[in-house]
C-alpha positions in Angstrom: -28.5 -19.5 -14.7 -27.2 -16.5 -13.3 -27.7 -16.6 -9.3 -26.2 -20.5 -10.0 -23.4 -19.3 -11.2 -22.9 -16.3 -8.5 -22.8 -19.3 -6.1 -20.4 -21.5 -7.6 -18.2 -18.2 -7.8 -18.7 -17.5 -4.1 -18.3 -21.0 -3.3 -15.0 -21.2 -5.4 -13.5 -17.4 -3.3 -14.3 -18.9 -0.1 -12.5 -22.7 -1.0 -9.2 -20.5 -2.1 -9.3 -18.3 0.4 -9.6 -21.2 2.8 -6.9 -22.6 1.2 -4.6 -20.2 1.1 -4.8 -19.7 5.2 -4.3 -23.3 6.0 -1.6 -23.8 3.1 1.6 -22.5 3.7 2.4 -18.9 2.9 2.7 -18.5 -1.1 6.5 -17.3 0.2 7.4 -20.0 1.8 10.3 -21.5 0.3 9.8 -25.2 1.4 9.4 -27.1 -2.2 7.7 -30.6 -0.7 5.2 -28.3 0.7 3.4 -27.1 -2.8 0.5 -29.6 -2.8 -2.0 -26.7 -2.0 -1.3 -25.4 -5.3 -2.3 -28.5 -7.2 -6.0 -28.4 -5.0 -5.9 -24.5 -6.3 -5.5 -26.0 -9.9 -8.5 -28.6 -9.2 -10.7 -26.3 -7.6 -10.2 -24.0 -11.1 -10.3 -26.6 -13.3 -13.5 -27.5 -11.9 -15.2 -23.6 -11.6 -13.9 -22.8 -15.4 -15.9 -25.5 -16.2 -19.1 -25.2 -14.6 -19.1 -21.4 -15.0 -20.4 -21.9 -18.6 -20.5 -19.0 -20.8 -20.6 -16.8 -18.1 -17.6 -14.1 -19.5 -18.1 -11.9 -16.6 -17.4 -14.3 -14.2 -14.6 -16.4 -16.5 -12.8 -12.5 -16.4 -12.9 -11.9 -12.7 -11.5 -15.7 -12.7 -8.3 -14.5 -14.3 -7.7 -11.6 -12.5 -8.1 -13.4 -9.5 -5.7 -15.5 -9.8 -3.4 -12.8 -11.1 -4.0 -10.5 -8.4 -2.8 -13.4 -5.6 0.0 -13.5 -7.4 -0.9 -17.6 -8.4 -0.2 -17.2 -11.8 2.8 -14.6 -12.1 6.2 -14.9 -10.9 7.4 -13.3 -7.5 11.0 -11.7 -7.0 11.2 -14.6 -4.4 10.4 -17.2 -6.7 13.0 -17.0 -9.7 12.1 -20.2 -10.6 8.3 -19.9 -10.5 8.0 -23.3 -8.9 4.9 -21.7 -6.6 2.5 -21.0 -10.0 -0.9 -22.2 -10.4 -0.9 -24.1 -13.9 -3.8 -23.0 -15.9 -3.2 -25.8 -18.8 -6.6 -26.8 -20.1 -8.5 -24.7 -18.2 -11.8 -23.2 -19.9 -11.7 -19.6 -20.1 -13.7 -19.3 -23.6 -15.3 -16.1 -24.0 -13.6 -14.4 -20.7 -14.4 -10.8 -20.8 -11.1 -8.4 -19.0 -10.3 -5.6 -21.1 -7.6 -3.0 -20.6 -6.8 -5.5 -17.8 -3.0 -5.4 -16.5 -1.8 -9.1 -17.0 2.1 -8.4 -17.2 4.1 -11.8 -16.6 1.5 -13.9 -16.5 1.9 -17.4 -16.6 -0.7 -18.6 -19.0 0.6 -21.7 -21.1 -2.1 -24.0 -22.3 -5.2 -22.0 -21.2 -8.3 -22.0 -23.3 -8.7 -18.4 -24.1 -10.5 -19.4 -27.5 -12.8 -16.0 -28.4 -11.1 -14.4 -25.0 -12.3 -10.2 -24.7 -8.6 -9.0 -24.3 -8.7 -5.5 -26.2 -6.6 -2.5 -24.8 -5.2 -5.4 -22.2 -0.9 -5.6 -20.7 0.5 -8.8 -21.5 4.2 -7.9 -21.7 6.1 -11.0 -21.2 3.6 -13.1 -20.8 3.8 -16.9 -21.2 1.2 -18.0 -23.6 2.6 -20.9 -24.8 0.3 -23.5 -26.3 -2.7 -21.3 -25.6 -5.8 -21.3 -27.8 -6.3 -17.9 -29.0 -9.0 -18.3 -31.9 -11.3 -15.6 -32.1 -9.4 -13.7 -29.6 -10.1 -10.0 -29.2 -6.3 -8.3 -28.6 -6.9 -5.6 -30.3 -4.5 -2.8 -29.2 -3.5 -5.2 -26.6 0.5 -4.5 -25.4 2.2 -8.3 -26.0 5.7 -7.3 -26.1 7.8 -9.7 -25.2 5.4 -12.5 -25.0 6.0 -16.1 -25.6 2.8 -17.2 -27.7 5.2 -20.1 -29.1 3.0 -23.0 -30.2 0.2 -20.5 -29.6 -3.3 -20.8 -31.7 -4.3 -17.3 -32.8 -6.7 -18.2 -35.5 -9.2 -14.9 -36.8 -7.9 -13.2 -33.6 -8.2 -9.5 -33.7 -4.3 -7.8 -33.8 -5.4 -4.2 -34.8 -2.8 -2.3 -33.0 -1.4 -4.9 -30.8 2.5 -4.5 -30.0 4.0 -7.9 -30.6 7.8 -6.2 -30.3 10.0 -9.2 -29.6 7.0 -11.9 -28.9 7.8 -15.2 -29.6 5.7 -16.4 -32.4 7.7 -19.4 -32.9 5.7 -22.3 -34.4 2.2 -20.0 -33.8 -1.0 -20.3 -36.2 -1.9 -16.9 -36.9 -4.1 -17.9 -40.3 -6.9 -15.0 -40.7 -6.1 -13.2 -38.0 -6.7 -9.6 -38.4 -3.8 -6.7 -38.4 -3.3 -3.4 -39.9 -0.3 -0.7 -39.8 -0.6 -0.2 -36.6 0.3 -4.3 -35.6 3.6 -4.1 -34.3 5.6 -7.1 -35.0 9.2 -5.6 -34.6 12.2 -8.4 -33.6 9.2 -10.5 -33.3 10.2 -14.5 -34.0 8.6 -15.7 -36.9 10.0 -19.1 -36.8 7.7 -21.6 -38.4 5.5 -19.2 -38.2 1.6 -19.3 -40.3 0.9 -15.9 -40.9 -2.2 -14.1 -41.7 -2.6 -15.0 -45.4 -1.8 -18.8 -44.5 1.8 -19.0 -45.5 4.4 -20.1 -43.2 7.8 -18.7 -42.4 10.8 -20.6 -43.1 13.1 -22.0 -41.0 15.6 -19.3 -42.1 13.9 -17.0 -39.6 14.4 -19.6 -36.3 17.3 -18.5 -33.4 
């Protein structure tokens, strides 16, 4: 239902926002204070969930959070001990494209048939993430850790994986053509395209 799911969003906005004033400042640098961040994590958790299929919605969700800086790193956080983890959460089907996710922190999210194409993920972190189905087509990844990563019949035409960490990632069917960029990419344990896995021989 559409107009349900406009409310949840709303609802979710004004719960953050609320949060975020009566929280301490993102920049505050007192580590026993970071409890606000785990009710951020609930309260996403919950709205990934109950936001359905609703891409629209799921893609605003991301940008969001990367736009209050909860998932990226600060230059006052070196550490990125003040990030929102979006492990498990349910962003299947999210629709951003040409969206400018540099740095993100993304490890474990479910981005299974994610709308990515034309999109910056330069060093971003996604780890463990479930890529099936995604569309990254011409989408700039250099850099990115997609160690562990499932990218199973995801779209690569013209994506820049230049230096990504592929370590241990399923890439089995996933589509690419000359344009796919995987220079001083790690292919370590690696299941390419055509199902075949890179040996060991090509590990750090």
């Amino acid at each position: 239902d559409k107009r349900l799911h406009e409310q949840i969003w709303e609802n979710y906005l004004k719960e953050i926002r609320e949060i975020l004033v009566d929280r301490p400042s993102i920049n505050n640098t007192d580590t026993d204070t970071f409890d606000y961040l785990d009710l951020i994590r609930a309260n996403t958790l919950a709205v990934s969930i109950r936001l359905e299929d609703n891409k629209i919605l799921k893609g605003l969700l991301l940008q969001f959070l990367y736009d209050t800086e909860l998932i990226r790193c600060r230059q006052l956080d070196a550490d990125c001990n003040r990030i929102v983890s979006l492990d498990g959460v349910n962003l299947e089907n999210a629709q951003l494209m040409n969206a400018n996710l540099e740095n993100a922190k993304l490890s474990g999210t479910n981005f299974t048939n994610v709308k990515l194409k034309n999109s910056t993920l330069v060093e971003a972190d996604l780890s463990y993430a479930k890529l099936g189905g995604a569309e990254l087509r011409n989408a700039n990844l250099n850099q990115a850790n997609l160690s562990f990563a499932t990218l199973k019949n995801a779209d690569l035409r013209g994506a820049d994986l230049s230096q990504a960490n592929l370590t241990n990632a399923n890439l089995s069917g996933a589509k690419m053509d000359k344009k796919t960029t995987l220079l001083f990419a790690t292919l370590c344990n690696t299941t390419m395209p055509d199902g075949k896995m890179t040996t060991s021989e090509n590990c750090p």
